[in-house]
N, C-alpha and C positions, 0 to 999 in steps of 0.2 A: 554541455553535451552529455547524455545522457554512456553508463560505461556496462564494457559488456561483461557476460558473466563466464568466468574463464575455472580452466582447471587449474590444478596443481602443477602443473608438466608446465601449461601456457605458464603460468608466473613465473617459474625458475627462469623460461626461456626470458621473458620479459625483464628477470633479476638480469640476467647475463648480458641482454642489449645495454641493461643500463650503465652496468661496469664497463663493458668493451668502450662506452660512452665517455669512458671517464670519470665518471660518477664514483663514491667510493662507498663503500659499505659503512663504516662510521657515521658518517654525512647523513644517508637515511635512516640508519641507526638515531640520530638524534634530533630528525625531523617529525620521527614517528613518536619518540619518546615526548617530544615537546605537544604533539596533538592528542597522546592517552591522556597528559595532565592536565592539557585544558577541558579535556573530558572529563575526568575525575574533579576536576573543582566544580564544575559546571553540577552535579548533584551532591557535593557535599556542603558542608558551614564551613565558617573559619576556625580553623583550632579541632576540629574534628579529625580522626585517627585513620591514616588510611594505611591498609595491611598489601604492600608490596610481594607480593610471591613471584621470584623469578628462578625461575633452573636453568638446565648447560647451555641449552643453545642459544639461536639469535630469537627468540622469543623473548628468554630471558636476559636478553641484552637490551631487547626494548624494554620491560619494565624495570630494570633499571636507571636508564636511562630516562624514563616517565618519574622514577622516585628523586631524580635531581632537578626536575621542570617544576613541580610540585612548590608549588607557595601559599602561605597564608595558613598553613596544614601540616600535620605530623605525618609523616611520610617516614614508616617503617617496613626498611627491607630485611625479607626472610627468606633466606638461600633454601630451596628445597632440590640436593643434588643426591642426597641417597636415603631414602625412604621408610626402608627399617628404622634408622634412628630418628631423622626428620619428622615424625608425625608428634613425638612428646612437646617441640618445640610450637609446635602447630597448635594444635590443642590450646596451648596455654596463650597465642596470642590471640585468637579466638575465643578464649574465654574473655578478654577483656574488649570484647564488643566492639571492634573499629567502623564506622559506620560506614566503609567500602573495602573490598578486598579488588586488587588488581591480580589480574590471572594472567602470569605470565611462565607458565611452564613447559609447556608442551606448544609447539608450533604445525606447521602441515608438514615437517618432517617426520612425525612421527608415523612407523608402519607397521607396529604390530601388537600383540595383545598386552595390556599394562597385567604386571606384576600387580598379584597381591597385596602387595605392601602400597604400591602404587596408589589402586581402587580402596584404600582406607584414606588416604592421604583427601583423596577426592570426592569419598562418602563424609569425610569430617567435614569438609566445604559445606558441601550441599546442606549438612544439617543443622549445620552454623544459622541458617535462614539469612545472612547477612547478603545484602546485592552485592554481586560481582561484575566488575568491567573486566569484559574478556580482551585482550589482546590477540588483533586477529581471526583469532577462534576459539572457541572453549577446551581446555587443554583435555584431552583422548577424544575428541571426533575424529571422525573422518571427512575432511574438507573435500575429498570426491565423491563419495556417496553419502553422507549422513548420517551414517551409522556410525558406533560406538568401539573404541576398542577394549572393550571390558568394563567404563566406566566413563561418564563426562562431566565436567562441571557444568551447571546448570545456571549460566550466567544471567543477569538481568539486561545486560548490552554485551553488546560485539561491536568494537570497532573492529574493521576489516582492514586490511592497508592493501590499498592501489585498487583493488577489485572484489565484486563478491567470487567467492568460491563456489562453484557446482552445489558441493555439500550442505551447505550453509542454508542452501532454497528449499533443501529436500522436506518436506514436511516433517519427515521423522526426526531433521535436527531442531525444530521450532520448539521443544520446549527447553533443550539445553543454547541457544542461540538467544533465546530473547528477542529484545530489538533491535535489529542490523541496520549498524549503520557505518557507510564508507566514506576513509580516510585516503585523500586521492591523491593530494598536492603533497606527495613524501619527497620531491627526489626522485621519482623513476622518469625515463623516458618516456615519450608519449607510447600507449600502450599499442602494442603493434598488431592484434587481433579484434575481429572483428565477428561477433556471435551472434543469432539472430534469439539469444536471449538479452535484454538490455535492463540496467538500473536505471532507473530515474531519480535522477537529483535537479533540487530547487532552479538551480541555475539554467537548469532546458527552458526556462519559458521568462528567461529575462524577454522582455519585449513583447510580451504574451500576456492577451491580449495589447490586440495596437493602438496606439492614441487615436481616439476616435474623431474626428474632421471635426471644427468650428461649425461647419456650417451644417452639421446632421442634425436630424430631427426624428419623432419618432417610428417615422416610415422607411429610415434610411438603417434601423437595425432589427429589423424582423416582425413576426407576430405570432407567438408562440402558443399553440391550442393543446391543452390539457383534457385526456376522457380518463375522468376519475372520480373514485368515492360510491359508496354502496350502504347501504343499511347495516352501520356495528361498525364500518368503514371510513368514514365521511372525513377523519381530523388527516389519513392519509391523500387525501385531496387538497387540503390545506396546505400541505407541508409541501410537494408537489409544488404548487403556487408558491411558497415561500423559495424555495430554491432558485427556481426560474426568477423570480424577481430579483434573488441577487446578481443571478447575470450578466443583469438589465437589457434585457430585450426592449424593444417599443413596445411594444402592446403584446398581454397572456387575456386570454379566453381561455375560462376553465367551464368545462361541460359535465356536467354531474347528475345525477339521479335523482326523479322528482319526491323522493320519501328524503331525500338528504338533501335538499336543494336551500331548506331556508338557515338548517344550522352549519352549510358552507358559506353561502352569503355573507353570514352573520360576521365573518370574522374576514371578508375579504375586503378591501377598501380600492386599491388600486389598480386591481385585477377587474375584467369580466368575467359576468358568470350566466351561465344558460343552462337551462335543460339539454339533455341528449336525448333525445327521440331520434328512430329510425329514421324517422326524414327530414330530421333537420341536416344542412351544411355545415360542413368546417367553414370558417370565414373564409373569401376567397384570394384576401392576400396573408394568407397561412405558409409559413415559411419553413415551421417545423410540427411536430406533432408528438406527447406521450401520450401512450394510452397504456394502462395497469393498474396502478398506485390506487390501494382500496378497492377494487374490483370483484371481491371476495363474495358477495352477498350468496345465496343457494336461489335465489329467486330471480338473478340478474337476466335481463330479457336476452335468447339466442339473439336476436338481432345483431346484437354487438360483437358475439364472437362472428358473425359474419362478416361485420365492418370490418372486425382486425385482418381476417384475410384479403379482403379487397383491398386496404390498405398497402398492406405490405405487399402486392404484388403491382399495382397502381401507381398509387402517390411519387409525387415527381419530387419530392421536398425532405427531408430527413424524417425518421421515423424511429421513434425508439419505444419500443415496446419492454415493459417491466413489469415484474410482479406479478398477479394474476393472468393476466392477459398474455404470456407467454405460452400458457397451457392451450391457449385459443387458436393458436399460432399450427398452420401447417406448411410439410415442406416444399413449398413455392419460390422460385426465382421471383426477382424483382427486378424492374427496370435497371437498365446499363449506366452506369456512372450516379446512380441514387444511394445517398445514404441507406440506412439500416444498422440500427444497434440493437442487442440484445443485453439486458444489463442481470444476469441470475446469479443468484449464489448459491453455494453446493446442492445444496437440495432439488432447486429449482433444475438446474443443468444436467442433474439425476434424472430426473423426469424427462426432459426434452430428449436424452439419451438414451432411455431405458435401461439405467444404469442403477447404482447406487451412489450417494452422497461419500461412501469411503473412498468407493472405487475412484469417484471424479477427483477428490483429493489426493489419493495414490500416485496421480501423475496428473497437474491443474494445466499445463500446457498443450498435452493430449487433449483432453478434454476442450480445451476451446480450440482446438482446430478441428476436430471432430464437428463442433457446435455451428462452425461457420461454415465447413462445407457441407454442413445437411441444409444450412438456411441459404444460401446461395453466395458463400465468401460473405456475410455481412460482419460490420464489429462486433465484436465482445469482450464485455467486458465483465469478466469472473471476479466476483466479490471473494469479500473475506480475509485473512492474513496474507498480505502480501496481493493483492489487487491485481490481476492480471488485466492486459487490453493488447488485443491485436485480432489477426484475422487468420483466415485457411495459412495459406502463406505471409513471407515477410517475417519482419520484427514483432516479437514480443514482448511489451515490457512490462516492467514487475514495481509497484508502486513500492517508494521507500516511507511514507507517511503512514499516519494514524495507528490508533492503538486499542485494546481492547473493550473500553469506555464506548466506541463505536457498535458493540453489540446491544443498542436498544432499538425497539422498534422505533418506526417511520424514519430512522435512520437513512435507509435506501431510498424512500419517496424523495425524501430530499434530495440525495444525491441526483437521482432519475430526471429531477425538474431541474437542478442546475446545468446537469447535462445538455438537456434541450433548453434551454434558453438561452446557451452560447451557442447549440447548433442553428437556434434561429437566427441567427445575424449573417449575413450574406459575407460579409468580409471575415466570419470564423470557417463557413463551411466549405471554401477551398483545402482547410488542412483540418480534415477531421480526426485523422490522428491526435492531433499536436491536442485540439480542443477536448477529445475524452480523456488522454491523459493528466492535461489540467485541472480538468473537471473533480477526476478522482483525487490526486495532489492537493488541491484543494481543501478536497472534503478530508480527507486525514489531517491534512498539515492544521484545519482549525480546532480537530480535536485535539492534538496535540498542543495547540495554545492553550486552547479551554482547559485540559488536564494539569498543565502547568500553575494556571493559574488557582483550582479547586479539582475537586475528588466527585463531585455530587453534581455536574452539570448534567441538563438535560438536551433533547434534541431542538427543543426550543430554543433554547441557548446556541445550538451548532445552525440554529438557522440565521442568526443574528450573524454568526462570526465569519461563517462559509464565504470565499469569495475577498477575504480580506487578510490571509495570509501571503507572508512576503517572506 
């Protein structure tokens, strides 16, 4: 079940149910400390040096507590409780290169602006280059706004305990945040708030996708029609196709432009492929439909951008429009209970807004509600760090996967086609929620295999793997 994303005030109150509970502070004291370490082993070697930083409070009672879990590893702790003197100590264990520092100084009790002496302690960190595992938070953010109190460590992860924090989403904490990731199973009570911001974690889609019947066959999971590829364009049609086929829909028809028609072919085997012309049909048992991915050409026939309007106001069947074809896009109601996705990233949603790509970043859940009640309440789903997906109203959740490695091109075609090749399956598109968030889950979680495994994968590579994260 996916958790939601709470203040500072909400987690005290949440510490407190759980004491009133009988639960004791020790207890998740050493619940938390046992999952920093298996964090910390998780990127380090054996025999490799990790530099514990713990201070007064209970921050610094979990990295402690993490420096007794710690096995296989030198696990050295270095008390930093008064800072004029504290920083000579510091220095010197940083010069001997520990190939991880845990951060555990500064918790979300922290409320005001660090001392001078402080922001040294925390500029030596930072220039150390060494990765930091933050504990909970990176110590001087501000876990409700994202802002800085004079100074923040500049962590490579964040594990978070029990929930993410407001702060932690704000873009302005994303380069001292790293990559967030939440510790939920500590010891607390189940969380007793409920936010129409929500994390996504692995475990939302046990069972997701459902075992699909003995007795199905290719007509009994969809038919998925692709309008894509353009002249300079043509390998994002490809890719497009490759997504969707990991899906595995029944049958993709991909419609493509006849200057690009034979070096798409060329590389499709289990897919169909046709020309789009004005008066050709979508097949007529078409269950779902992309239209964008490569759409790009200066010479692309108006006809098309008219299809996309009639489309999108029409079509009885899912419809996701990406990439170029969004610009084609006006704003039109669509049929009552019809899917509609809209898949942009900052730039693109800039556009659709009359906006800028800062602005929409300045505040990314503004912006896709904005986005869905100019298109008629349809989904969206905002790319980029931290992956947004929801609509005008309701929940929105905030993808916990993928990682930088995902800014190459056709990256998004990909995802565009895997998206619609689960929307074409009849037994996905009762919960289309559940299926775009998969979708995207997905598509991080196998960069993040791929990264795991090498540094130099390409998108070819995430098309092989997409679809087969667990």
């Amino acid at each position: 079940m996916s958790i939601p994303v709470i203040s500072v005030a909400q987690m005290r109150e949440w510490e407190a149910a759980t004491w009133a509970a009988g639960q004791t502070e020790a207890e998740v004291i050493r619940r938390v400390g046992k999952r920093v370490a298996r964090r910390a082993r998780k990127v380090t070697r054996a025999g490799d040096t990790i530099l514990v930083l713990a201070g007064k409070g209970h921050n610094g009672n979990d990295a402690r507590a993490a420096a007794r879990e710690i096995e296989g590893r030198r696990a050295e702790v270095l008390e930093i409780l008064l800072p004029d003197t504290d920083l000579l100590p510091l220095e010197s264990a940083l010069k001997e290169k520990p190939a991880l520092i845990v951060d555990g100084l500064f918790g979300t009790g922290l409320n005001r602006p660090l001392s001078e002496a402080w922001q040294k302690i925390i500029s030596a960190i930072n220039a150390s280059k060494i990765p930091v595992l933050a504990i909970d938070m990176p110590s001087g953010l501000n876990a409700d706004t994202g802002g800085t109190f004079g100074a923040a460590i500049e962590a490579t992860v964040t594990l978070t305990v029990g929930a993410p924090k407001t702060g932690l989403l704000a873009p302005a904490a994303w380069p001292f945040v790293g990559r967030l990731e939440v510790t939920a199973e500590v010891g607390l009570v189940p969380c007793p708030f409920a936010t129409e911001l929500n994390w996504t974690l692995p475990e939302d889609f046990e069972g997701f996708p459902p075992t699909r019947p003995v007795t199905g066959n290719k007509g009994s999971f969809g038919h998925t029609a692709i309008v894509a590829g353009s002249f300079g364009f043509h390998g994002a049609a490809v890719l497009a196709m490759r997504g969707a086929q990991r899906a595995q829909p029944g049958l993709i028809t991909l419609f493509t432009q006849e200057n690009v028609y034979y070096p798409v072919a060329a590389q499709v085997q289990a897919a169909m492929v046709n020309l789009w012309r004005p008066e050709v049909k979508l097949p007529e048992n078409t269950s779902a439909l992309l239209v964008g991915p490569g759409l790009a050409a200066r010479d692309l026939p108006d006809e098309i951008r008219k299809a996309v309007r009639h489309w999108w106001r029409d079509l009885k069947f899912p419809l996701i429009v990406d990439a170029s074809a969004l610009d084609f896009l006006s704003a039109e109601p669509f049929q009552k209970n019809c899917i509609r996705v809209l898949t942009p990233h900052p730039g693109e949603a800039a556009r659709l807004l009359n906006s800028t790509a800062a602005q929409v970043q300045a505040n990314r859940q503004a912006a896709l509600r904005e986005l869905s009640r100019k298109y008629g309440n349809c989904w969206v789903v905002l790319k980029g760090h931290q992956t947004l997906v929801g609509r005008s109203e309701g929940n929105i959740f905030i993808n916990s996967s993928g990682n930088a490695q995902l800014a190459q091109g056709g990256s998004g075609d990909l995802l565009a086609g895997f998206i619609t090749g689960l929307l074409a399956q009849p037994a996905l598109q009762t919960n289309a929620e559940n299926a775009l968030r998969y979708a995207v889950w997905q598509h991080g979680a196998a960069a993040d295999k791929l990264s795991a495994a090498r540094n130099n994968w390409t998108v070819e590579g995430l098309a092989q793997e997409i679809g087969n994260a667990r």
